[in-house]
Wavefront OBJ file of the C-alpha trace (Angstrom):
o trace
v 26.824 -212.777 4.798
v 27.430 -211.687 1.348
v 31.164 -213.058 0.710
v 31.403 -214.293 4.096
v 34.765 -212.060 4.720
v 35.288 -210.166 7.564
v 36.074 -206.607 6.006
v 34.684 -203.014 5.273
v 33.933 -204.305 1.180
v 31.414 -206.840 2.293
v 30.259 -205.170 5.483
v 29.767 -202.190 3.145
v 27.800 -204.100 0.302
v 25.794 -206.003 3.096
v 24.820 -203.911 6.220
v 25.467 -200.172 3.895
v 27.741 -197.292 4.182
v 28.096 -196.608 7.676
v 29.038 -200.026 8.884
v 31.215 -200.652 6.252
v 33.539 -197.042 6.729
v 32.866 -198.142 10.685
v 34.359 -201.766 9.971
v 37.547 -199.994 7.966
v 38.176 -197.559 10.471
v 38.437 -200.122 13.355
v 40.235 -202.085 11.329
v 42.896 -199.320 10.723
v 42.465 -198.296 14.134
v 43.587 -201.481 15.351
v 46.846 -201.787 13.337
v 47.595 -198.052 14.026
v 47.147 -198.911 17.761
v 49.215 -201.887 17.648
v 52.564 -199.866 16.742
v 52.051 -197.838 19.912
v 51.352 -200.927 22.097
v 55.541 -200.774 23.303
v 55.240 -197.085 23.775
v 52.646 -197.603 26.660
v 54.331 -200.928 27.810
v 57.463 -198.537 28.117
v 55.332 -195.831 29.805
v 53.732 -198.061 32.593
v 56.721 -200.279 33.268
v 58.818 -196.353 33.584
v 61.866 -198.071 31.436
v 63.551 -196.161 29.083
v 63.710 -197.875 26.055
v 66.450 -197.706 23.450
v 64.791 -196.485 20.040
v 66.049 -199.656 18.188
v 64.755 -201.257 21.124
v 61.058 -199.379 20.398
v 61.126 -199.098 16.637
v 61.526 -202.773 16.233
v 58.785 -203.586 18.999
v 56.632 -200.836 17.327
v 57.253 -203.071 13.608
v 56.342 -206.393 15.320
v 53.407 -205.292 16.845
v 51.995 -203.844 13.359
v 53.345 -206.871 12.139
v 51.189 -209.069 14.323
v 47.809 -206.934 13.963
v 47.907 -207.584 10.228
v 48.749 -211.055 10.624
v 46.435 -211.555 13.327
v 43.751 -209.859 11.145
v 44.033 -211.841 7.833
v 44.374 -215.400 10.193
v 42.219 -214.424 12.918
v 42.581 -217.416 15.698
v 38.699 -216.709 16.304
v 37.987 -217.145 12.670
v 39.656 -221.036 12.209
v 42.642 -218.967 11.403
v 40.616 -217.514 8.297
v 40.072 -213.258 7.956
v 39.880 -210.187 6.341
v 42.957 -209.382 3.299
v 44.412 -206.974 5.621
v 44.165 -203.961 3.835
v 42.761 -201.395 6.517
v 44.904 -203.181 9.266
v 47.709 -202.598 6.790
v 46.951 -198.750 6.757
v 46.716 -198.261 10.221
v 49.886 -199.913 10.914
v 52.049 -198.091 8.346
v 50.181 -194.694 8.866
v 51.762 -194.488 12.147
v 55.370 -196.156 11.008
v 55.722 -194.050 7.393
v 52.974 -191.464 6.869
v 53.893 -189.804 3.744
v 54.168 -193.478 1.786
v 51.340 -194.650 3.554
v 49.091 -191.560 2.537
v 50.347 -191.945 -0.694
v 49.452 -195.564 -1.252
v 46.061 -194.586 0.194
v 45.552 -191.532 -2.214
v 46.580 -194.124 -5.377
v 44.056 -196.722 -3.299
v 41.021 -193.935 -3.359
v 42.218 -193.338 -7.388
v 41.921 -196.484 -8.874
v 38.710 -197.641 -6.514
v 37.071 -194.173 -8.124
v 38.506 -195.103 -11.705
v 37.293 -198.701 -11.519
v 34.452 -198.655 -9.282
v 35.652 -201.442 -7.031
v 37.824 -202.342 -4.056
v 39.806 -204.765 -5.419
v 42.282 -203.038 -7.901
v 42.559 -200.237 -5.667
v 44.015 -202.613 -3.049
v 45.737 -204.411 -5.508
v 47.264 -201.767 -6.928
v 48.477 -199.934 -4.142
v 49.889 -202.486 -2.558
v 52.006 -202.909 -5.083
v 53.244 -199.708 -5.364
v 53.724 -199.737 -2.010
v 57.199 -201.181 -1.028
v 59.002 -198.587 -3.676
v 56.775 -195.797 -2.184
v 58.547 -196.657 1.414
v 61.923 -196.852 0.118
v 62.005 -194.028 -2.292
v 60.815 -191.877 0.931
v 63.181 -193.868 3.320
v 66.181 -193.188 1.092
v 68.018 -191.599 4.280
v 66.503 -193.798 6.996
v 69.037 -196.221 8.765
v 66.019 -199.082 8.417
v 65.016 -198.610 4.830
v 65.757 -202.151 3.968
v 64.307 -203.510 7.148
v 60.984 -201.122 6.218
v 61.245 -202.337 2.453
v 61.294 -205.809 2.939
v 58.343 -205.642 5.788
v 56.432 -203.719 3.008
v 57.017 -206.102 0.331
v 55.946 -209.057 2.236
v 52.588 -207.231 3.518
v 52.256 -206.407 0.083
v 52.836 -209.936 -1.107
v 50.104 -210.788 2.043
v 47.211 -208.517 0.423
v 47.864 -209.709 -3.178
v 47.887 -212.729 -2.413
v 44.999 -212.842 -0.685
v 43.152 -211.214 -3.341
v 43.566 -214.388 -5.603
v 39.716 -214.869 -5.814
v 39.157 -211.267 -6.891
v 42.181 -211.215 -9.394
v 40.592 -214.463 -10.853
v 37.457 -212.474 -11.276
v 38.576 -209.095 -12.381
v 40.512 -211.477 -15.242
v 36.814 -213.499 -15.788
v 35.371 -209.829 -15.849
v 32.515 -211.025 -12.680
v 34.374 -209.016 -9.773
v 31.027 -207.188 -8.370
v 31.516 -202.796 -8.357
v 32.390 -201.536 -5.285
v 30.260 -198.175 -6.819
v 27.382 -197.861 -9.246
v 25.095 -200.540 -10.863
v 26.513 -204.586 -10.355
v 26.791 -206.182 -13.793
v 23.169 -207.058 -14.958
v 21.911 -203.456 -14.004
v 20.727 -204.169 -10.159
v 21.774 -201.790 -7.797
l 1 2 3 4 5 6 7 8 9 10 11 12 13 14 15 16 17 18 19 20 21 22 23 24 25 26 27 28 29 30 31 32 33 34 35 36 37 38 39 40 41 42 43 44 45 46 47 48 49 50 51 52 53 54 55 56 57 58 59 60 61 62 63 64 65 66 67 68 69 70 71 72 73 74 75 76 77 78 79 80 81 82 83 84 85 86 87 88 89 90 91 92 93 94 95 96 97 98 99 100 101 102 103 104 105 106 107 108 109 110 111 112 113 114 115 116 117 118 119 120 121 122 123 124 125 126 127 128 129 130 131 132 133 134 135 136 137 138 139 140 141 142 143 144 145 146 147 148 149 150 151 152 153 154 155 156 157 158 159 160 161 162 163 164 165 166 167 168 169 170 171 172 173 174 175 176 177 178 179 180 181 182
């Protein structure tokens, strides 16, 4: 339907509010989860992990769930832009930067009444967000690459939308659609 993409902007635009803020909380959800996937591998197996050991399992798992969301094997390797996935998996790696990102996210949506920019825009604020507030954390430029190349994942898989925010046709996320329907 609508765009034909998987996420909460088109669920939201074609089945209405509550599916679509359903849709971007699972998505988060699932990326948040997927960082704590080695904690509970660690907890059932009873080994003691060595944090390096954890943190860098807890990166590749978040690293998968965004991967595995915007080239979904069930989907002809074909998804969503990964921007709630994204969320969920930094939320629970780098809060502060992460609830940052989304407070700039929730700005610019507001400001320009669609999805797009806000996504856009955050994500590339993103990367210096993590490593101004990693300054003293022994894998700030493990963290700031991962967050540029997620970033570099979500803009570039807003290409249509750019292209249409440029032609001024990208549909409002909020308020009337060009044309005056609702």
């Amino acid at each position: 339907m609508g765009s034909g993409n998987v996420g909460a902007t088109n669920a939201y635009r074609e089945l209405g509010a509550r599916w679509g803020i359903l849709v971007f909380v699972l998505d988060a959800a699932k990326g948040f989860l997927a960082t704590r996937v080695p904690f509970l591998l660690a907890g059932v197996v009873g080994a003691a992990a060595a944090p390096e050991t954890l943190f860098r399992a807890t990166l590749a798992g978040g690293v998968a769930a965004i991967l595995g969301h915007v080239f979904s094997p069930w989907l002809r390797f074909r998804g969503g832009r990964g921007v709630a996935t994204s969320l969920g998996v930094f939320l629970a790696i780098v809060p502060i930067p992460t609830l940052l990102a989304f407070g700039l996210w929730i700005v610019l949506v507001l400001v320009t009444r669609r999805v797009s920019p806000g996504s856009i825009g955050a994500a590339l604020a993103y990367p210096f967000l993590v490593l101004y507030h990693v300054r003293e954390d022994p894998h700030r430029v493990l963290l700031g690459v991962i967050a540029a190349a997620v970033a570099l994942l979500v803009i570039l898989r807003h290409k249509g939308n750019i292209q249409r925010l440029l032609a001024g046709t990208e549909p409002p996320f909020l308020g009337r659609r060009p044309g005056g329907t609702p």
